[in-house]
C-alpha positions in Angstrom: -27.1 170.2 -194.4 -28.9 168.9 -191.5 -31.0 166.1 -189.9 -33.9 165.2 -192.1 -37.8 165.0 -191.5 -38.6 163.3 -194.2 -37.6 162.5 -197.9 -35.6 165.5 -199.1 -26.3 167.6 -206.9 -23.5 168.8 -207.7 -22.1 172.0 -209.6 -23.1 172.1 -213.1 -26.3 170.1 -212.7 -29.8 171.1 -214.2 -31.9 173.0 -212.2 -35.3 171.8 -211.3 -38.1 174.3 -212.0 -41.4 173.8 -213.5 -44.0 176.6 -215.1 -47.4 175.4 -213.8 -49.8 176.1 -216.3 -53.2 177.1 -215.7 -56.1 174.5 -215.3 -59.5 174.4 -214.2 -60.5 172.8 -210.9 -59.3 172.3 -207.5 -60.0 173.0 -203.9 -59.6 177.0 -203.4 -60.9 178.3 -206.9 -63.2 181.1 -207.0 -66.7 181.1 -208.1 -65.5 182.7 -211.7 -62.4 181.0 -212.2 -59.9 183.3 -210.6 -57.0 182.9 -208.7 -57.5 183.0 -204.8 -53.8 183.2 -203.8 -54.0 186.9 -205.9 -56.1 189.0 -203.4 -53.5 188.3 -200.3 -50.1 187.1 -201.9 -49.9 184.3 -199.9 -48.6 180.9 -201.1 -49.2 177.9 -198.6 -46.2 175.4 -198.1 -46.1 172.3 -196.8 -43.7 172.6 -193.6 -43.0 170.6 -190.2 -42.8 171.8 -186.6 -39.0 173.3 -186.0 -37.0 171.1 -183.0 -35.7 174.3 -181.3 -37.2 177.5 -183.0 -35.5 180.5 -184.3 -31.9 180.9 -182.9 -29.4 179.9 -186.0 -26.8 178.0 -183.6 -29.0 176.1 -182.5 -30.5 174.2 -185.7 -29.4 171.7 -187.3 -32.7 169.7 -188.7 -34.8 170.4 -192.0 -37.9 171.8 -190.2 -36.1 174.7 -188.7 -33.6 174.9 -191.4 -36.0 175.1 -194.0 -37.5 178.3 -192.9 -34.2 179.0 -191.3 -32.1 179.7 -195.0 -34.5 182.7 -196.1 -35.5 184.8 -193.2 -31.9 185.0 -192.0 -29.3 185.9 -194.4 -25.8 185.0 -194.4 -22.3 186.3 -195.6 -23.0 183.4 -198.3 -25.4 181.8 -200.1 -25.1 178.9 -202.4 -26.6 178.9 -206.1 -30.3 177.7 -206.3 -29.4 176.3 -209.7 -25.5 174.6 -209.0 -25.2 175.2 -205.1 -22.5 177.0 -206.1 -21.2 179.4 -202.8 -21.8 183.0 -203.5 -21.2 186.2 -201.8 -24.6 187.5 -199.9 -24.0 189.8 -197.0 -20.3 189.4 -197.9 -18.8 192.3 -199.8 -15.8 189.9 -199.7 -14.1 187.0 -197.9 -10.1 187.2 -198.4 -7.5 185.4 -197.5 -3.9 184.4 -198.4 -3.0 181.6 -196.7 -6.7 179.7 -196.3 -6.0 180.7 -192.0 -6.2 184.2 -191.3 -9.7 185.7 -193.1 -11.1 189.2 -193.5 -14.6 189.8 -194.2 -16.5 192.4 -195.5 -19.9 192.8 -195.3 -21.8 195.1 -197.8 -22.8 198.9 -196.7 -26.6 199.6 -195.5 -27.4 195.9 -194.1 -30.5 195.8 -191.7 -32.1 193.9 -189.6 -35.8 193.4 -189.6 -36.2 196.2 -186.3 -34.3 198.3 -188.4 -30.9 198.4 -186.5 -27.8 197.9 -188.9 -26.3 194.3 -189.7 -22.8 195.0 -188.3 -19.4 193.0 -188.2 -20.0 192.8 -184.4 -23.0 191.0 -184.9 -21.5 188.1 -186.8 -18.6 187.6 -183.7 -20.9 187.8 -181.5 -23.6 185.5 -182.9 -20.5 183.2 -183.3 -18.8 183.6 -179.6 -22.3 182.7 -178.5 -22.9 179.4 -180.3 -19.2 178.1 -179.9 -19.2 178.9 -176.2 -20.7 175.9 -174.3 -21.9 176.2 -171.7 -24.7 178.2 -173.8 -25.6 174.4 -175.0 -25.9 175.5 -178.5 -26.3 172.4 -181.3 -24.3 174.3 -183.8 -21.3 174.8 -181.3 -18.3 172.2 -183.3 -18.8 174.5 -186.5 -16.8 177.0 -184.5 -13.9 174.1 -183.6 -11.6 175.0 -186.7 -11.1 178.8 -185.2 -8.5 179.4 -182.9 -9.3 179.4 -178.9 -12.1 177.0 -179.7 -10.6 174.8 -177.1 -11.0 178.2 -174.4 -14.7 178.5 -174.8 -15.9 175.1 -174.9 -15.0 172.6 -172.7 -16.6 169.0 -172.9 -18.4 166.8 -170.6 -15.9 164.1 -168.5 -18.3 161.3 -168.4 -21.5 162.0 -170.9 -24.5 163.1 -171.0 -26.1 161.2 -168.2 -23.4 161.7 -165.9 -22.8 162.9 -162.5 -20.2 165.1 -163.3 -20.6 168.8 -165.4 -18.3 170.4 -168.5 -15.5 172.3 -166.5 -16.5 176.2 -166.9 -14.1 177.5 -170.1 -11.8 179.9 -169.7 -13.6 182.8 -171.4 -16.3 183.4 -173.6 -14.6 185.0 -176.5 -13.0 182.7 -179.6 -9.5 184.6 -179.8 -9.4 184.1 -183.2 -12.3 186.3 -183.8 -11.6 190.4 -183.8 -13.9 193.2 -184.8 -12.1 195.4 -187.2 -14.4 198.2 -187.9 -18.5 198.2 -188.6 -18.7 195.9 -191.3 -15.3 194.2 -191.1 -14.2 191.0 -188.9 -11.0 189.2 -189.1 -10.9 185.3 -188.7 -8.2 183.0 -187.8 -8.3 179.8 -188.0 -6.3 176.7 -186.3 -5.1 175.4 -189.3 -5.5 176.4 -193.2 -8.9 175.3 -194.1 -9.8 175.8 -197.9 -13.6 174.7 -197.5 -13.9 177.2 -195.1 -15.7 180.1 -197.2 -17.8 177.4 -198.7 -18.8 176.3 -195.3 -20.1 180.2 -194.7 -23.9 179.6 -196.0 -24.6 177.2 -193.3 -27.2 178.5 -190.8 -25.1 178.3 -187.8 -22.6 180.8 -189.1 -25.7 183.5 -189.5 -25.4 186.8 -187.3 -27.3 187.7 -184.4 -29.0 191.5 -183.9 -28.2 193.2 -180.3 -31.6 192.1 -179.6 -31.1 188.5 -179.4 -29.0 189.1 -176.5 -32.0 190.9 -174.6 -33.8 188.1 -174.3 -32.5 184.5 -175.9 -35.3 182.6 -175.3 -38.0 184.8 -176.1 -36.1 185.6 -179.4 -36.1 182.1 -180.2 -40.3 182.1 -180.3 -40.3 185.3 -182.3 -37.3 186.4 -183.7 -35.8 189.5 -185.2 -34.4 188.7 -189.1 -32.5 189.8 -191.9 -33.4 187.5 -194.7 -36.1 188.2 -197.9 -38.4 187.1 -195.4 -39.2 188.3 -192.3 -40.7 186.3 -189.4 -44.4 187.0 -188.9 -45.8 184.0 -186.3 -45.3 180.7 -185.4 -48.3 178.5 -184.2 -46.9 175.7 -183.1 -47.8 172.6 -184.8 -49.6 174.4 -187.0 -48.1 177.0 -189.2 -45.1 179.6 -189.3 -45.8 182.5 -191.1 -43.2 185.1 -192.9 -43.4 188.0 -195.2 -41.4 189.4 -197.5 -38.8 191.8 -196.2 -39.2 195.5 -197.8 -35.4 196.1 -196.1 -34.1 192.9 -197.9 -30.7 193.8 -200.1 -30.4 191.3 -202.4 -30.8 191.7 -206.1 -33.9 189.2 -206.1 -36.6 189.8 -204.2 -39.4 188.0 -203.2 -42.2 187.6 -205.8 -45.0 186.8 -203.3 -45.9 189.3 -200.0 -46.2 185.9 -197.8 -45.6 182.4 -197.3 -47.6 180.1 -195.0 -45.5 176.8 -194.0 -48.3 174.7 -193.1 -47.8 171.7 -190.6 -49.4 168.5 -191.3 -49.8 164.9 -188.8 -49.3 163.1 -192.1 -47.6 163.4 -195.3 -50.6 161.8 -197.3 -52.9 164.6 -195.5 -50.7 167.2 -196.9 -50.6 165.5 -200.5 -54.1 165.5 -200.7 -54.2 169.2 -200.0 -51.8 169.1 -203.2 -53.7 167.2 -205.8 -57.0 169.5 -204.4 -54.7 173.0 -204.9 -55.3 173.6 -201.5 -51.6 173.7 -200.9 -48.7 175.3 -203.3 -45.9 173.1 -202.8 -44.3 170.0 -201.0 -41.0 168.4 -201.7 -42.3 165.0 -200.3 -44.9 162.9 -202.2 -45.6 159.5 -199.9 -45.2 156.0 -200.7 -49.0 155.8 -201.6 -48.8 158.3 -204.3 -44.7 156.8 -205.7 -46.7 153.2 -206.3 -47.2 152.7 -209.8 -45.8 156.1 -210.5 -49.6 157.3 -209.0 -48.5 161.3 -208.2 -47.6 161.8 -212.1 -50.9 160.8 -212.8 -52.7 162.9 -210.4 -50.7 165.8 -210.9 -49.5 165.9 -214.5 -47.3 168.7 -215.5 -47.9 170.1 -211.8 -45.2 167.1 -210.8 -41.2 167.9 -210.3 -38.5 164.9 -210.8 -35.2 165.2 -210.3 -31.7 164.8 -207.8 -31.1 165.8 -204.2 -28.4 165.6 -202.2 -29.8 163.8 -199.5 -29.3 160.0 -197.6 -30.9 158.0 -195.6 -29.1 156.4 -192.9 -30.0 154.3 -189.7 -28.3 154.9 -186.5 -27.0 153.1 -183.4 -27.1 154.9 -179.9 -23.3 153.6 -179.0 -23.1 155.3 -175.7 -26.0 152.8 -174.5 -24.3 149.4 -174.0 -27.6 147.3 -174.9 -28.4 149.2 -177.8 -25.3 150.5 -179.3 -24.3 146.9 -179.9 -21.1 146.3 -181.2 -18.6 146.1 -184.7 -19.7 142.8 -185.6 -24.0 143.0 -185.0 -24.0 145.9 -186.6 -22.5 144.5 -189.4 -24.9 141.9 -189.3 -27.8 144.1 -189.2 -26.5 146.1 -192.4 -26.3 142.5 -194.0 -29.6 142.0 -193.7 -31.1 145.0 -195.5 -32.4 144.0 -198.7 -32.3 147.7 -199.9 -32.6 147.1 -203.3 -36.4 145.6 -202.9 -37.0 148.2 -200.8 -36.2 150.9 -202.9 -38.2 149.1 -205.4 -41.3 148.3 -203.9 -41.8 151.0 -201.3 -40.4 154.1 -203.3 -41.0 152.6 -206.8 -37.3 153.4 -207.7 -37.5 156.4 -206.4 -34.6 156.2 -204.5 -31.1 154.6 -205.2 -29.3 151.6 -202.8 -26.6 153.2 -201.0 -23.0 152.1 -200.8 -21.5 154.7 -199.0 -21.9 157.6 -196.6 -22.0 160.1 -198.6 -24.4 161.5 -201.5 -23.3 160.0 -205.0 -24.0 163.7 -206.4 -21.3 165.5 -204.4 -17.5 166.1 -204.9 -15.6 163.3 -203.1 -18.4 160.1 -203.6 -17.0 156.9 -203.9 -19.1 153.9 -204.7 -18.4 151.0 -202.2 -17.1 153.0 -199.2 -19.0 150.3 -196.9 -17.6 147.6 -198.5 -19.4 144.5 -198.7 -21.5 145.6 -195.6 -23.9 147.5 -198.0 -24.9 144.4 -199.5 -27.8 141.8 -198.9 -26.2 138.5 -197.7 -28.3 136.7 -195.2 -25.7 134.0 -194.5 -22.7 136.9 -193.6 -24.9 138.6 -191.2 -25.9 135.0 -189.6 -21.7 134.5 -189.5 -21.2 138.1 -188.4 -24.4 137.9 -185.6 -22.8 134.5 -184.2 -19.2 136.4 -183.7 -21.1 139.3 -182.3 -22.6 136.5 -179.6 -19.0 134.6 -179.3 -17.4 138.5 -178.3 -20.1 138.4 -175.5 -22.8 140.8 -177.1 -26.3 139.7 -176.5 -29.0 141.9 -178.2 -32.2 143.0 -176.1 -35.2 140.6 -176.8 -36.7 143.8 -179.1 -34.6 145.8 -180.7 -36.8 148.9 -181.8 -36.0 150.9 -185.4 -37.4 154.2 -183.7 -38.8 157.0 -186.7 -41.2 160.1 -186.2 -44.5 159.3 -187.1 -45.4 162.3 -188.5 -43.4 161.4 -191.9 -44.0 158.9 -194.5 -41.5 156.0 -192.8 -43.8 153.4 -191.5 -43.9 151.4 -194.7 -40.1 151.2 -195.1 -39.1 150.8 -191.8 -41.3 148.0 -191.3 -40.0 146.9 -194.8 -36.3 146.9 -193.4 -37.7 145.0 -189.9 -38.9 142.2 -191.8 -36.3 142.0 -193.9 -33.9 141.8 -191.1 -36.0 139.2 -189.2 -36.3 137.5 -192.0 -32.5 137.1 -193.0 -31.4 136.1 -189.7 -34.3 133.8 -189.0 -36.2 132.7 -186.1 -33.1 131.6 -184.1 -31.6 135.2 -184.1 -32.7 135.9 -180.3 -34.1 138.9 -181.2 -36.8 140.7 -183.0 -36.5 144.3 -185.0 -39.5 146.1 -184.5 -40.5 149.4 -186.1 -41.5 152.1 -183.1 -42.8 155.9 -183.8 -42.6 158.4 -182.0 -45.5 160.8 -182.4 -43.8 164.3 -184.3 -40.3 164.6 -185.7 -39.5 167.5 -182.6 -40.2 165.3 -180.3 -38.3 162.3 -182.0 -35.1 164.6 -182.3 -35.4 165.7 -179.1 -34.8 162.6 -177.6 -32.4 161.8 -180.1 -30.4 164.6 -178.9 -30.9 164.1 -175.4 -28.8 160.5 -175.8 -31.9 159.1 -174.3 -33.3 156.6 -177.6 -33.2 152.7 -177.0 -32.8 151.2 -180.1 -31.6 152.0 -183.8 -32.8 155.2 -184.8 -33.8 157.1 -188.7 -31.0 159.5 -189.7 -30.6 161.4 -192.9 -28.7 163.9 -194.2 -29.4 166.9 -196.4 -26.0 168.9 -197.6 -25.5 171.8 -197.2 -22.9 172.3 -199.6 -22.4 169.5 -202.4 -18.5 168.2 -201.0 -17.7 164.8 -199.2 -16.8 167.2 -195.9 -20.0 167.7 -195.2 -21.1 163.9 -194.9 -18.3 163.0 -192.6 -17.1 166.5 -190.4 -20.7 166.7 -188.4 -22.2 163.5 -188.1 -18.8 161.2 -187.3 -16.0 163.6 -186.0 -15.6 163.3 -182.2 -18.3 165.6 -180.4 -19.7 166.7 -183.9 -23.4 168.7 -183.6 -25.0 166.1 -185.3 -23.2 163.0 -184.2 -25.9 161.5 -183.0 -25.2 158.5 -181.8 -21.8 159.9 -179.9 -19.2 157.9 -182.2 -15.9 158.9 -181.6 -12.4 157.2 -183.4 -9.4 158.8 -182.4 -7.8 157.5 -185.8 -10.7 158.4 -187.9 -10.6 162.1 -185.9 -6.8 162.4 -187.3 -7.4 161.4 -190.8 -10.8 163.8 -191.3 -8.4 166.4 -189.6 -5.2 165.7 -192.6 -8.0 166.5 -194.6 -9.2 169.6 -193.1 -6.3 170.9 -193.5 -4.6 169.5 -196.8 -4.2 172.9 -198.9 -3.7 170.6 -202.3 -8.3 170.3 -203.0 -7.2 166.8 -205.0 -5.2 165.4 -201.6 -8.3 166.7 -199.5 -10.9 165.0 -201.0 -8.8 161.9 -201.4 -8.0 161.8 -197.6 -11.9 162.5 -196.7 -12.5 159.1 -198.8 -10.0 157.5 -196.6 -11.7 158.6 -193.7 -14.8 157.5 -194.9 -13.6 154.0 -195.5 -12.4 154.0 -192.1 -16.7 154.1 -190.8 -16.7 150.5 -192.7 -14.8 149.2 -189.3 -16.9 150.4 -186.5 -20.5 151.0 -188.9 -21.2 153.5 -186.2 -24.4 154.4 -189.0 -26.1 151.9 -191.6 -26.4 153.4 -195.2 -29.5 153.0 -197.0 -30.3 155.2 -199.8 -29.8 158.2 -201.8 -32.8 160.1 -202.6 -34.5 161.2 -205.5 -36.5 164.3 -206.0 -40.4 163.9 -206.3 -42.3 167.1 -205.5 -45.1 168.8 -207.1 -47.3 172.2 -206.8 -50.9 173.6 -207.1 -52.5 174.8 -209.9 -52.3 178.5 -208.8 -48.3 179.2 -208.7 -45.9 179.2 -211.3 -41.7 179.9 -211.9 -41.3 177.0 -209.1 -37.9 176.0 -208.9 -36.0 173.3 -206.6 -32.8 173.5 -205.4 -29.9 171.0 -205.4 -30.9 170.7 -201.5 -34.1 169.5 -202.1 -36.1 172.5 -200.8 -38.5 174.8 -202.9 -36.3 178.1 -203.4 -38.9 181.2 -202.3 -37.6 183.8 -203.9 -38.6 181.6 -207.2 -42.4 181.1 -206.7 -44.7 183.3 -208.0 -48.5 183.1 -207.6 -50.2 182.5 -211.8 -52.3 185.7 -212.8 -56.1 184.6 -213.2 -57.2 183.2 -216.1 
């Protein structure tokens, strides 16, 4: 799905839910033993401060995702058990030739102000985001529909530039037309079959008329039409919703509020765990993995399981000193000794990646990155030499930047030393692990193209296929290309895919793509991710989705003993 903050499975996997039973104890109880989360409904989850707030185009991190999925509702949602995509505000998506699309939304939608969800509201949310000059993160999801290439026009020479994006032609994607009320039509460039599937994603959420009013004050406070509705946000602090008595779905929300609650660390907010002082978090730290520590402290409160979720590390290759080139970053990836890391830091909690995509999702490959993804101190000495003979000189100190607000101090200092250590004290360089101080302000300048040094990536799914490792984070000008890689040849052969109508020939040409990253390594692979996440005393009916994230309309709050 998106960017990750922190630690974050296919169709047909087991789902993840855990009855908490009742227990004695904890920070919160009541003087005779009752259930404090009863006399207000409110659950308290840990979240993280959002990068850009409230407008769906415009996300595309965990934070603001998280709280994202379930105040707005889509015209699909995917199966909190399978991921599986399934109709939501969609009566129906149809189509005969996987290019031209009609979709129906279902009668007597509304929007938290009340005013109807209406077909117009979906092409307009969508004209918005894929025009540019609107500077929307979400704005390639919109490249597969036709006249993409009218509205958004790209900047000649970068970011940093003197020059600006020529003004597009118009601000209206031609291959969008209102039909009636609660009926769009959608043409696309090319047959895409993973298109429906692709629906669920955030970015293709509608918009209410009063977005439009005001944009940025919408973005601070923002008008919904999920289970939840958007109460407050206190920056760095909490972000308050409530369920939504105007929500349509057939499950509604079992609690009248959830608290995402912010936290400087993720051993602060772990602690508030173990004490019941908070309901749920989907990251347990380093301190608590060693020795297998968090099953101990919170028995039967504790969740195991998959995700579909990798770590990656990531070279700014629009920045001459830091992007480095082919052959250094190959002898960086050399010299990750993953497998120690995974061992000692996350106590086998997470899995030495290969490749660049999730091994839980349709399309993995083991050994996409070749022998790159290996540990082999004297290949990345060979390939650092011929990175030096090509004329490349690395800076004196060659940062690993992360936000400091996560638990990714121990391993990136892990991966540091193992990389000094592997290319010795004649490398010309040091790898240093730098934080910055929260994970908005780390993305911001991630997406600012403004980081000097190699940089924490990961990536959540948001739909369990090989697309959706490759599409946005390595296709020319993709939203969450962060590092600005762009291969014309690569671009062609993720495009064959996109439009192969045969799902077998797809997937294989998306692995050929894929194989393709092992020439430039424009990213590092690290890890795949396990699931360890645990609740409080006073909730029960918990369940985790195949993204990694607590599903809200699951958690209930345990009647008193």
């Amino acid at each position: 799905m998106r960017v990750t903050k922190g630690a974050k499975i296919a169709a047909g996997s087991a789902l993840l839910a855990l009855g908490v039973a009742a227990c004695g104890g904890g920070g919160g109880s009541s003087s005779d033993g009752g259930n404090p989360r009863t006399a207000t409904g409110t659950v308290y989850i840990r979240g993280c401060e959002p990068q850009t707030g409230f407008v769906p185009g415009n996300i595309n991190e965990t934070c603001g995702g998280t709280v994202n999925d379930f105040v707005y509702s889509k015209l699909v949602k995917y199966n909190p058990d399978t991921a599986a995509p399934e109709l939501d505000q969609a009566a129906s998506i149809d189509t005969t030739d996987n290019k031209v699309w009609t979709i129906k939304l279902k009668p007597g939608l509304k929007w938290s102000d009340g005013t109807p969800v209406t077909a117009k509201n979906y092409v307009d949310a969508w004209n918005y985001t894929a025009y540019s000059p609107n500077a929307q993160i979400g704005s390639s999801w919109f490249a597969d529909v036709q006249g993409f290439d009218k509205v958004n026009t790209a900047d000649p020479d970068g970011p940093d530039g003197p020059k600006e994006a020529p003004k597009p032609e118009t601000d209206k994607l031609s291959g969008l037309e209102v039909v009636d009320d609660t009926t769009f039509k959608v043409t696309l460039n090319a047959p895409t079959a993973v298109f429906r599937t692709k629906l669920g994603y955030i970015t293709f959420a509608a918009l209410p008329d009063a977005f439009f009013k005001n944009p940025q004050g919408f973005a601070q406070n923002p008008v919904t039409n999920g289970p939840f509705k958007f109460v407050k946000w206190d920056h760095n602090s909490q972000i308050v919703v409530a369920a939504n008595p105007d929500y349509a779905g057939a499950e509604k929300p079992k609690v009248k509020q959830i608290v995402y609650k912010m936290y400087k660390d993720d051993d602060a907010a772990y602690a508030d765990l173990v004490s019941n002082n908070l309901d749920f978090t989907e990251l347990i730290p380093p301190s608590a993995l060693a020795g297998d520590k968090w099953k101990t402290d919170l028995g039967d409160r504790a969740i195991e399981g998959q995700q579909g979720v990798i770590q990656t590390v990531s070279f700014p290759l629009y920045d001459k000193e830091f992007g480095g080139n082919a052959d250094f970053r190959k002898a960086i990836s050399l010299a990750v000794d993953r497998k120690t890391i995974t061992d000692k830091i996350f106590n086998k909690g997470r899995v030495p990646l290969d490749s660049w995509v999730s091994p839980i999702v349709e399309g993995y490959k083991a050994g996409s990155c070749g022998e790159f993804c290996t540990y082999d101190p004297t290949k990345a000495k060979d390939f650092l030499n011929k990175a030096k003979q090509e004329g490349y000189t690395p800076p004196k100190e060659f940062p690993i930047w992360y936000n400091g607000d996560s638990a990714h101090k121990e391993w990136v200092d892990a991966m540091a030393n193992s990389i000094n250590q592997a290319l010795g004290s004649d490398a010309g360089f040091t790898v240093v692990g730098k934080s910055m101080p929260t994970f908005d302000e780390f993305r911001s300048v991630i997406t600012e193209h403004k980081i000097k040094g190699m940089f924490r990536t990961g990536w959540q799914m948001d739909y369990p296929h090989i697309e959706d490792f490759l599409n946005p984070l390595v296709k020319t000008g993709a939203s969450s290309n962060d590092g600005l890689y762009s291969n014309k040849a690569l671009d062609e052969k993720l495009h064959e895919a996109d439009v192969a109508t045969d799902q077998n020939q797809s997937v294989s040409l998306y692995q050929q793509a894929e194989a393709m990253l092992a020439e430039d390594l424009p990213t590092i692979p690290l890890w795949s991710y396990g699931l360890q996440a645990g609740t409080s005393k006073w909730v029960t009916g918990v369940k985790v989705t195949p993204f990694g994230e607590l599903d809200p309309l699951s958690i209930q709050i345990k009647a008193a003993a």
